[in-house]
C-alpha positions in Angstrom: 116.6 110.9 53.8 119.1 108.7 56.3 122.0 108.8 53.9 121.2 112.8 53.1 121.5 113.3 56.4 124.4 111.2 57.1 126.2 113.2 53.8 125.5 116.2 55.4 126.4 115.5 58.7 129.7 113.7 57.4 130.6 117.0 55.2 130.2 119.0 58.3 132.7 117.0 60.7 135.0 116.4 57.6 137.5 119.4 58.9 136.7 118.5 62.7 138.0 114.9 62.4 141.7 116.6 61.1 141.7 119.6 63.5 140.6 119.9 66.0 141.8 116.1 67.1 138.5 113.9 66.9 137.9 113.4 70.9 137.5 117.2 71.8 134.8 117.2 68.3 132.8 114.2 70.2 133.1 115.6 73.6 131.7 118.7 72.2 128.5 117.1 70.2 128.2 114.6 74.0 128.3 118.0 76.0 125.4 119.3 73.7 123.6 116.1 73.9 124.3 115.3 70.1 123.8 111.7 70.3 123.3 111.4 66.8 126.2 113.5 65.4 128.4 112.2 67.7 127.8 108.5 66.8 127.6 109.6 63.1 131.5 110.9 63.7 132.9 108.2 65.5 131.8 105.2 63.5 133.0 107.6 60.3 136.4 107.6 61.8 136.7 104.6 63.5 140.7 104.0 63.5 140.8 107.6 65.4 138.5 106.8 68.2 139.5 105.0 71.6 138.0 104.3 75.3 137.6 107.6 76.1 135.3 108.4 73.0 132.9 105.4 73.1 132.8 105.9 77.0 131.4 109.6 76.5 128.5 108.4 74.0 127.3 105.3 75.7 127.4 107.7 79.1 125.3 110.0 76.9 123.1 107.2 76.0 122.5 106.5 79.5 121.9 110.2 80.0 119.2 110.0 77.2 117.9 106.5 78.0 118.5 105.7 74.3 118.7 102.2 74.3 118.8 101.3 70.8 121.5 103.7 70.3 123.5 102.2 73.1 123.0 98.7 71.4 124.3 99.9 68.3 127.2 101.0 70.3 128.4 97.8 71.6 127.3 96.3 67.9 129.9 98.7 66.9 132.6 97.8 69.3 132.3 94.1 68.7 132.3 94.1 64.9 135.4 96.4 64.6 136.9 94.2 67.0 137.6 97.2 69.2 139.5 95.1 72.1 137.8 94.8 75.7 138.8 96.7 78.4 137.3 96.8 82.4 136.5 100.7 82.0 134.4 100.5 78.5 133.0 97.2 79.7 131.7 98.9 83.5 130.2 101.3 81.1 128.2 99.2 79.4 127.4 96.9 82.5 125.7 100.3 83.5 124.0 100.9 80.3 122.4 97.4 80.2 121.5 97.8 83.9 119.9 101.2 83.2 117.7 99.6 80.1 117.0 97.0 82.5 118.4 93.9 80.3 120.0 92.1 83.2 120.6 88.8 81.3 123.3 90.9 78.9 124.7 93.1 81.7 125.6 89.1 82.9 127.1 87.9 80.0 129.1 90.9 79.4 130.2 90.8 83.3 131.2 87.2 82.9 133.4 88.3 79.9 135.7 90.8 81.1 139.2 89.9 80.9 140.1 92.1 84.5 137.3 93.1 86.6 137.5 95.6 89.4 135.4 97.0 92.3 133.9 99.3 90.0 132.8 96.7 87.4 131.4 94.4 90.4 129.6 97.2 92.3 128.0 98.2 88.7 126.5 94.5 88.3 125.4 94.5 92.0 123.7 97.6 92.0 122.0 97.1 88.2 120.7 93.7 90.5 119.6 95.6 93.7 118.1 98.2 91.4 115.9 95.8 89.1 114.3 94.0 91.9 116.6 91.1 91.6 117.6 91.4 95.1 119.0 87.9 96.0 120.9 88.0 92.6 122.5 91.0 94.1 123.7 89.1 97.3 125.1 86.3 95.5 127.3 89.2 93.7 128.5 90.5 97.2 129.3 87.1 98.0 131.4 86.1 95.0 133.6 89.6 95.0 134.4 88.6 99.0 135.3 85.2 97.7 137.7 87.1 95.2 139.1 89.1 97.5 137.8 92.4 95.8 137.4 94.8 98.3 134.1 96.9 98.6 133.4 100.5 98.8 130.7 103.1 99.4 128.7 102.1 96.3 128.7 98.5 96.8 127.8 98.9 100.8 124.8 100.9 99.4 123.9 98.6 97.0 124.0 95.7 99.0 122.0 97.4 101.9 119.6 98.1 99.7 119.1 94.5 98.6 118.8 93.3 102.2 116.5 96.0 102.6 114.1 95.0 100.3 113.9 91.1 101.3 113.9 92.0 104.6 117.1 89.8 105.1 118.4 91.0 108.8 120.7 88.4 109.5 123.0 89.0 106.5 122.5 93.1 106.6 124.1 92.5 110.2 127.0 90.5 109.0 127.1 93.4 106.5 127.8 95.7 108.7 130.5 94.4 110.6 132.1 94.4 107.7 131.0 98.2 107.4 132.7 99.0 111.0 135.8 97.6 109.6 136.7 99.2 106.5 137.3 102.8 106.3 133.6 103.3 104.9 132.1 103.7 108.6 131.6 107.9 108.6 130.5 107.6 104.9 127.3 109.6 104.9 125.5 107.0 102.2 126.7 104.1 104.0 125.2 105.4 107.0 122.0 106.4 106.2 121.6 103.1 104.0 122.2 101.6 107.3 119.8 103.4 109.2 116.9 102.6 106.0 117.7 98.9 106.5 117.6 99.2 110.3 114.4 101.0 109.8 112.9 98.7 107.3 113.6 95.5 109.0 111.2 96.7 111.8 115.1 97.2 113.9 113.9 101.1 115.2 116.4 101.2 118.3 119.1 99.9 116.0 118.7 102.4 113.1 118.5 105.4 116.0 121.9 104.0 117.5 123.1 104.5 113.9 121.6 107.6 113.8 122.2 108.9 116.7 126.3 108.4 115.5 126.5 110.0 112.9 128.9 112.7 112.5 126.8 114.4 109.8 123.0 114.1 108.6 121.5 115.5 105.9 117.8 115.8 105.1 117.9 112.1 103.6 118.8 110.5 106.9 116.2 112.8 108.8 113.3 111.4 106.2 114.6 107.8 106.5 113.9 107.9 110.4 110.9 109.8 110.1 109.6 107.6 107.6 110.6 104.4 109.6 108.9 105.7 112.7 105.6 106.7 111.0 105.3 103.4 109.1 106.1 101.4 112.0 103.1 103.4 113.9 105.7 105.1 116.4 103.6 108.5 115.6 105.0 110.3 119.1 108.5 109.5 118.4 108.2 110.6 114.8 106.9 113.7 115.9 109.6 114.4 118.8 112.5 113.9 115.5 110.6 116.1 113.3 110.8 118.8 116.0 114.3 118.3 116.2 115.2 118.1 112.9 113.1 121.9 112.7 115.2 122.5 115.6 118.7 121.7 113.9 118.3 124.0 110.8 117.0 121.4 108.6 113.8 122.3 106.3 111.2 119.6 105.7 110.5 118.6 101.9 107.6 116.6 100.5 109.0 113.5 101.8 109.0 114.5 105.1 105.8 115.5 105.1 104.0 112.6 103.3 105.7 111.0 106.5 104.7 113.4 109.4 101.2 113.4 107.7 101.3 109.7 108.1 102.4 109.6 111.9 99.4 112.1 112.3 96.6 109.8 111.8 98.0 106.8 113.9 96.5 108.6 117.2 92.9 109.0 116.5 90.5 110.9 114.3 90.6 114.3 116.9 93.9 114.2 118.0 95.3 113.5 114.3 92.7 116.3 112.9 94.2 119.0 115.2 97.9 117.4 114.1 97.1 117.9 110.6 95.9 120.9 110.6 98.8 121.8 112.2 101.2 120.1 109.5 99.0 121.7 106.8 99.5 125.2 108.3 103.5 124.6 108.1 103.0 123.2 104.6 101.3 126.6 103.7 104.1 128.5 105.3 106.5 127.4 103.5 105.6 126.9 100.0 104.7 123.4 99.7 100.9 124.0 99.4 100.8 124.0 95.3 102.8 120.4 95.1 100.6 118.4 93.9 102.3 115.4 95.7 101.9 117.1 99.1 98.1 117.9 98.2 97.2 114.4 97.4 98.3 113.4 100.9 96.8 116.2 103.0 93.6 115.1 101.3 94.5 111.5 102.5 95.0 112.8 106.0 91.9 114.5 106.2 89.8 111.4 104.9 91.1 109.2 107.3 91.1 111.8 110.3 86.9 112.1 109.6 86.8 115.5 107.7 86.0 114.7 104.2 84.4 118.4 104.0 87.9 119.9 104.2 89.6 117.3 102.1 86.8 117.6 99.4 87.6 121.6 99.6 91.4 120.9 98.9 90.3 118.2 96.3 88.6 120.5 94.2 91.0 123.4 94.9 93.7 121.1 93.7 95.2 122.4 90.0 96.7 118.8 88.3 93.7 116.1 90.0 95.4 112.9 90.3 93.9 109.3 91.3 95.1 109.1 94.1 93.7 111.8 96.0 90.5 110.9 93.9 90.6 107.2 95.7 91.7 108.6 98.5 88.1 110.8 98.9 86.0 108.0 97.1 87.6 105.6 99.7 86.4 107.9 102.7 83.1 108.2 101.6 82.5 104.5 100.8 83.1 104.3 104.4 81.2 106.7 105.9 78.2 105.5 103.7 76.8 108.3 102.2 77.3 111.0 99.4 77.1 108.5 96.6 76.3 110.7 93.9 79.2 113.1 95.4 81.5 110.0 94.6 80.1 109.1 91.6 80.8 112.6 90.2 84.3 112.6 90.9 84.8 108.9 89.6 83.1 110.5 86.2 85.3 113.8 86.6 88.6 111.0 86.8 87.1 109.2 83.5 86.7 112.4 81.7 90.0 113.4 82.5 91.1 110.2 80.9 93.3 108.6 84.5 94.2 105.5 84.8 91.3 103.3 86.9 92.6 100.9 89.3 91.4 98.2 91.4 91.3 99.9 95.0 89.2 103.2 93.2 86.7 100.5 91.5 86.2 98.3 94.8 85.5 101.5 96.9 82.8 102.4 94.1 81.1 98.8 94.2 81.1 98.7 97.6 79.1 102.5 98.2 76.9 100.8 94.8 76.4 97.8 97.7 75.6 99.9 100.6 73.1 102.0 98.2 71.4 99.8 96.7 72.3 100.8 93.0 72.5 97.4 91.0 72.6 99.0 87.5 75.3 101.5 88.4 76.8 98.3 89.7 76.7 96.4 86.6 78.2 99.6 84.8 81.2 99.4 87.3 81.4 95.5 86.8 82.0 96.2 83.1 84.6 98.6 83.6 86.1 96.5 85.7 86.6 93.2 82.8 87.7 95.7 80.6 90.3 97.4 82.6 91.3 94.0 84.5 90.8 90.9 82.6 91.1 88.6 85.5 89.8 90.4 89.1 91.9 90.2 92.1 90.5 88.9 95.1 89.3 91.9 96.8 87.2 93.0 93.6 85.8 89.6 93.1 84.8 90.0 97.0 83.7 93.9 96.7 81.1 92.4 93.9 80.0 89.1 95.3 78.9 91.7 98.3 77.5 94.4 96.0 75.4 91.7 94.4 74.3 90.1 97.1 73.0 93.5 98.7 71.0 94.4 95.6 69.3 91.0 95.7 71.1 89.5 92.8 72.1 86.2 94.5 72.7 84.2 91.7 75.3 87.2 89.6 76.7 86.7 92.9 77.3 83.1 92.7 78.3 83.5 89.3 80.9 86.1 90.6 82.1 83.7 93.2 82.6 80.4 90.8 84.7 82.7 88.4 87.0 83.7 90.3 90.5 82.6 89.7 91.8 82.9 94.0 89.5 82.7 96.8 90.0 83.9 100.4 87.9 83.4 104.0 86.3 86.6 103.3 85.0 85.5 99.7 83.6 82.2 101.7 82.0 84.0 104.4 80.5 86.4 101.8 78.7 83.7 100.1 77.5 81.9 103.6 76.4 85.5 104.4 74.7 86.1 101.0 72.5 83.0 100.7 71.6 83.4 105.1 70.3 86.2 104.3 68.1 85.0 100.6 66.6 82.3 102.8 68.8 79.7 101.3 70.4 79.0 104.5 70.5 75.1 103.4 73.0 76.7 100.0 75.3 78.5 103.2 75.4 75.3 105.0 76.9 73.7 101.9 79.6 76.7 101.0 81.0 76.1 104.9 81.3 72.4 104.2 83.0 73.3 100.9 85.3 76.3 102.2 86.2 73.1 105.0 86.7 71.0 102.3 89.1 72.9 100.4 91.4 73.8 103.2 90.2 77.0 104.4 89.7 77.6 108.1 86.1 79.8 109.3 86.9 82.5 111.3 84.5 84.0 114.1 83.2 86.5 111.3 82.2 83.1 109.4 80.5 81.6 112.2 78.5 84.5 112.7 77.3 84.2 109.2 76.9 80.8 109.2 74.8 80.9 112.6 72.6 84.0 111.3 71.7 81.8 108.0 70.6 78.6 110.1 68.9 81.2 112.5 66.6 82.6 110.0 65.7 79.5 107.5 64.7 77.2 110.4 67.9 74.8 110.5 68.7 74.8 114.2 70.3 71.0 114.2 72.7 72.3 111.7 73.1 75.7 113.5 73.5 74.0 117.3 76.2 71.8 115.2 78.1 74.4 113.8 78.1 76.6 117.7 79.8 73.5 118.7 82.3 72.6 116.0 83.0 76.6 116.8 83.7 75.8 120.1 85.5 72.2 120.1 87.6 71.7 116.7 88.4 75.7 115.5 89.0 76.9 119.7 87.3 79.9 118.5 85.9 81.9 122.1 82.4 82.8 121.3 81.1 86.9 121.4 78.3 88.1 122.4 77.2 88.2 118.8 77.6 84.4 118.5 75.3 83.9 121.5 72.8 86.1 120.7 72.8 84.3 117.0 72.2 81.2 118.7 69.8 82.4 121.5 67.8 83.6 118.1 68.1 80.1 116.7 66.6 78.3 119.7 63.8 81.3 119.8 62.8 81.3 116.3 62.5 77.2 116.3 59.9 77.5 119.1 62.5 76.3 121.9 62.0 79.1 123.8 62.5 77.4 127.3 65.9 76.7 125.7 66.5 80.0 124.6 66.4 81.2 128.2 68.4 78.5 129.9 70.9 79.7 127.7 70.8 83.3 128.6 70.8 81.8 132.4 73.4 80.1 131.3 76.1 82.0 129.2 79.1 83.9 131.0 77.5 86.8 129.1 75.6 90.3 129.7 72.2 89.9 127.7 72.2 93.0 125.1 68.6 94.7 124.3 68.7 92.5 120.9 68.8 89.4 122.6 66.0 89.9 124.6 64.1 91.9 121.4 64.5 88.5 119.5 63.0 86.5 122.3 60.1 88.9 122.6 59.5 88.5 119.0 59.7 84.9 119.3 57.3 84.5 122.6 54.6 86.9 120.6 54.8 84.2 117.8 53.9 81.2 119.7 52.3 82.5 122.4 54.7 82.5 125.6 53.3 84.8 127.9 55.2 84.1 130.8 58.8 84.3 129.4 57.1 87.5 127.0 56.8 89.5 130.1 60.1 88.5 131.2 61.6 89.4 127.9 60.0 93.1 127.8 60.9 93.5 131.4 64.6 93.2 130.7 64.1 95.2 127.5 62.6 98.2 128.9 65.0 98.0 131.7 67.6 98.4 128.5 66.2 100.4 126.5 63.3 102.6 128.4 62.9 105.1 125.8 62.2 102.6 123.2 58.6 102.1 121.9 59.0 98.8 120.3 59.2 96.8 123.5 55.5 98.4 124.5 54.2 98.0 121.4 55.3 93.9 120.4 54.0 93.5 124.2 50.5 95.2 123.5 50.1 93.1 120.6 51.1 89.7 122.7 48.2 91.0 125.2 46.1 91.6 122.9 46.8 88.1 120.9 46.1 86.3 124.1 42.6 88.2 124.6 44.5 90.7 127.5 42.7 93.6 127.1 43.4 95.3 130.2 47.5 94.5 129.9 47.1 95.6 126.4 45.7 98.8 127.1 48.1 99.6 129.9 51.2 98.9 127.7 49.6 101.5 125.2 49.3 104.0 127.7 52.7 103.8 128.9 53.6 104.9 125.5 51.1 107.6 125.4 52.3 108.7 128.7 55.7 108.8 128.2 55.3 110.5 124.5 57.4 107.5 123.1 57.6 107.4 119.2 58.7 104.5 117.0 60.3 104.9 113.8 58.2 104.7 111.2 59.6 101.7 108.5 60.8 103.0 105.0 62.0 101.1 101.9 65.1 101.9 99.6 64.6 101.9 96.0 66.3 103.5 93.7 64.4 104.9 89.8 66.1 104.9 86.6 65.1 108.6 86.2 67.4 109.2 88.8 70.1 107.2 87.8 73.4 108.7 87.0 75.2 106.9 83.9 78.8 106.3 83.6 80.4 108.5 80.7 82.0 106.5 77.6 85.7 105.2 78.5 88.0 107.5 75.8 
């Protein structure tokens, strides 16, 4: 069928090779996008064709990404010992660069009889543009050291590079090259030097840049909006946006995945009312249906607290992505609570066959954590080895806590040992996950391990680690670790920490010690305190430092039946009848309820299953 084809495609440019000349015949297949035919008619004629010809097809296979076609190209070229030359050869430095073979873009670079600033600004740029951003510096380097001078396209380029490596100090040198060649005006130049500015966390530099320029287009504008947004400048980006408005310039999605940005940096009400206002000049002029532009006004209204609205524009939303499906999954794993509205758009992005990624699966274990649903859980943990063989940190974390919650302590320590990279958060998981089992001796050990292998406890940590000796009896090892807190990690105790430790003391029966340490501590006692050393006093018996305790606590919390009641029951322990009574009444009296205890379970009935992966 090939050689049909090629008969019949040979038959047809049999009169076009002799008149018209062969070059107009190609240029007229490459202007229709003829790849085919027009490689077809110059490797049939191949004494005819020269530079220009071969440029206009491997251009046109650049166009059409056709790599293999481009290959067979240079193939082509080097068998018919078609002779080199700096024009062809830039060509094809840009074709390899654009099919992202780097390592033949190199060897043909290294090659050229004559190279030019063209030819060095293609292999610099194919670098900058592949991610191989220090390669691309070492390019700039060696066409100084030839004396090659650069122009627009290589200033861009190289920008670029020190842009993405952060590299400030060479960027600088950069541009003082930049102020003097002739390049200075040059609008690219000058808004790649405001991105690098901008980037490099240099804000009052990229302004002065800027602020100089003769010309801006809507580029530049985004570039500084952008910079200010992302560097949490959110008044600043506002006051340029209103300029830019101001100047004639109209906004597109760019600048307002930016300005939508800079509107949740000042707080959930002030950003609401800022959003609403961005969403209202979204509406106005036309952007409303780009799906882009949807996707981050869903974003903005999650993290500005109103996930009614953003669930509105969610559903209203014509091509559903994942990301504004994270986005609202992500907002309601933190508000804990509409699980099964989150695990019918997870479903709804599973029927729809869209790609699952790590961020959307940890939100979704960590609402099955706070929830309590273990065998939606497991469910999630098997999508998760199927669409990620080896977890990333975070996931392994999000499941050791999901676990743990459901009272599956030992699939949590399973989770723990198998994972590949550890961090302080999966350490203090596991301290916080056995405290909490009663196998405070089990934390102990993980905080002498997590020591042992380098890492170093954070406050967070201690407080686990404290809470777990509290409540399993170990107050040696839970006085021990207060003071290795204190001495070797310089870590300033919070109220939290004392109160953790005031509970220790309590719980072991030192209850004289308990309150020489709230004497003691350069601390305000909270209502928990004292409410753990009331428990503790009704448990063995303390009268005196009881009354004391519920004294403090009422003066807290006065409203709160729990303090009357735990004292009624120490009066009434100790054979107080009178006391008792007269706690009861004041509860009576004052018409104080206490909340009545509940448990959360969760039956299979109910449960919602996963649908089949496609």
């Amino acid at each position: 069928m090939m050689n049909r084809m090629y008969r019949n495609v040979v038959n047809w440019i049999s009169p076009i090779s002799q008149s018209p000349p062969l070059r107009s015949a190609i240029e007229t297949l490459c202007n229709g996008r003829k790849l085919t035919e027009a490689l077809l008619l110059a490797f049939h004629n191949p004494i005819e064709a020269d530079y220009t010809i071969y440029s206009k097809i491997i251009q046109l296979c650049i166009d059409l990404k056709a790599h293999k076609q481009g290959r067979l190209v240079h193939s082509h070229l080097i068998t018919t010992g078609f002779p080199s030359n700096v024009h062809l050869g830039t060509k094809l430095i840009i074709f390899y660069t654009m099919s992202y073979d780097m390592a033949s873009a190199c060897n043909l670079f290294d090659k050229l009889p004559k190279r030019n600033v063209v030819s060095w600004t293609a292999l610099l740029s194919g670098y900058s543009r592949n991610g191989y951003s220090q390669e691309a510096l070492n390019v700039f380097v060696a066409m100084r050291r030839e004396g090659v001078r650069a122009n627009q396209f290589t200033y861009g380029s190289v920008l670029r590079a020190c842009t993405s490596i952060s590299c400030l100090n060479l960027g600088k040198q950069i541009q003082g090259c930049i102020q003097k060649s002739r390049f200075l005006d040059n609008l690219c130049v000058q808004s790649a030097l405001v991105d690098f500015h901008s980037k490099c966390g240099e804000m009052e530099n990229s302004f002065c840049v800027f602020e100089s320029m003769a010309e801006r287009d809507l580029v530049s504008w985004n570039v500084m909006i952008s910079g200010y947004a992302f560097r949490g400048f959110s008044i600043d980006a506002f006051l340029l946006f209103r300029w830019m408005l101001r100047q004639g310039i109209l906004p597109d999605c760019f600048t307002f995945g930016s300005i939508l940005k800079a509107s949740i940096g000042g707080g959930k009400c002030s950003g609401l009312a800022k959003v609403s206002m961005i969403h209202g000049c979204i509406i106005r002029l036309g952007y409303g249906l780009y799906s882009i532009i949807s996707g981050a006004l869903v974003d903005a209204y999650v993290k500005c607290g109103n996930l009614a609205h953003a669930n509105y524009l969610y559903k209203k939303l014509q091509n559903k992505d994942r990301i504004s499906c994270t986005a609202l999954i992500t907002g309601y794993a933190r508000e804990g609570k509409n699980s099964s509205e989150c695990l019918e758009l997870f479903c709804e992005l599973r029927r729809m066959h869209k790609e699952i990624d790590s961020i959307l699966l940890c939100s979704m274990i960590n609402i099955c954590a706070n929830t309590a649903s273990l065998s939606l859980g497991r469910q999630l943990h098997a999508i998760a080895i199927k669409y990620q063989s080896t977890h990333d940190v975070a996931m392994g974390n999000a499941l050791v806590d999901m676990y743990a919650k459901t009272g599956e302590i030992d699939d949590a320590n399973n989770v723990f040992h198998h994972m590949t990279e550890k961090n302080i958060i999966s350490w203090t998981s596991m301290i916080s996950a056995n405290g909490a089992h009663g196998r405070g001796v089990d934390a102990v050990s993980y905080f002498k391990k997590m020591e042992c292998e380098g890492f170093e406890p954070n406050d967070i940590t201690f407080l686990s680690l404290l809470f777990a000796c509290s409540h399993n009896g170990l107050t040696a090892e839970g006085w021990e670790c207060f003071r290795k807190m204190v001495r070797k990690y310089k870590i300033i105790p919070r109220d939290e920490h004392y109160s953790c430790l005031v509970d220790l003391f309590a719980r072991s029966g030192f209850l004289n010690e308990s309150y020489d340490l709230i004497c003691r501590m350069n601390i305000k006692p909270s209502a928990s305190l004292w409410g753990s050393v009331l428990g503790a006093c009704r448990v063995y018996g303390n009268m005196y430092l009881g009354e004391v305790a519920a004294r403090h606590l009422c003066n807290f919390e006065p409203m709160n039946a729990v303090s009357y009641v735990v004292l009624a029951s120490m009066y009434s322990a100790a054979g107080l009848w009178d006391n008792a009574r007269d706690a009861r009444d004041v509860v009576q009296t004052r018409r104080l309820t206490k909340d009545p205890g509940y448990s959360l379970f969760q039956s299979e009935n109910d449960l919602l299953a996963l649908p089949p992966t496609g």
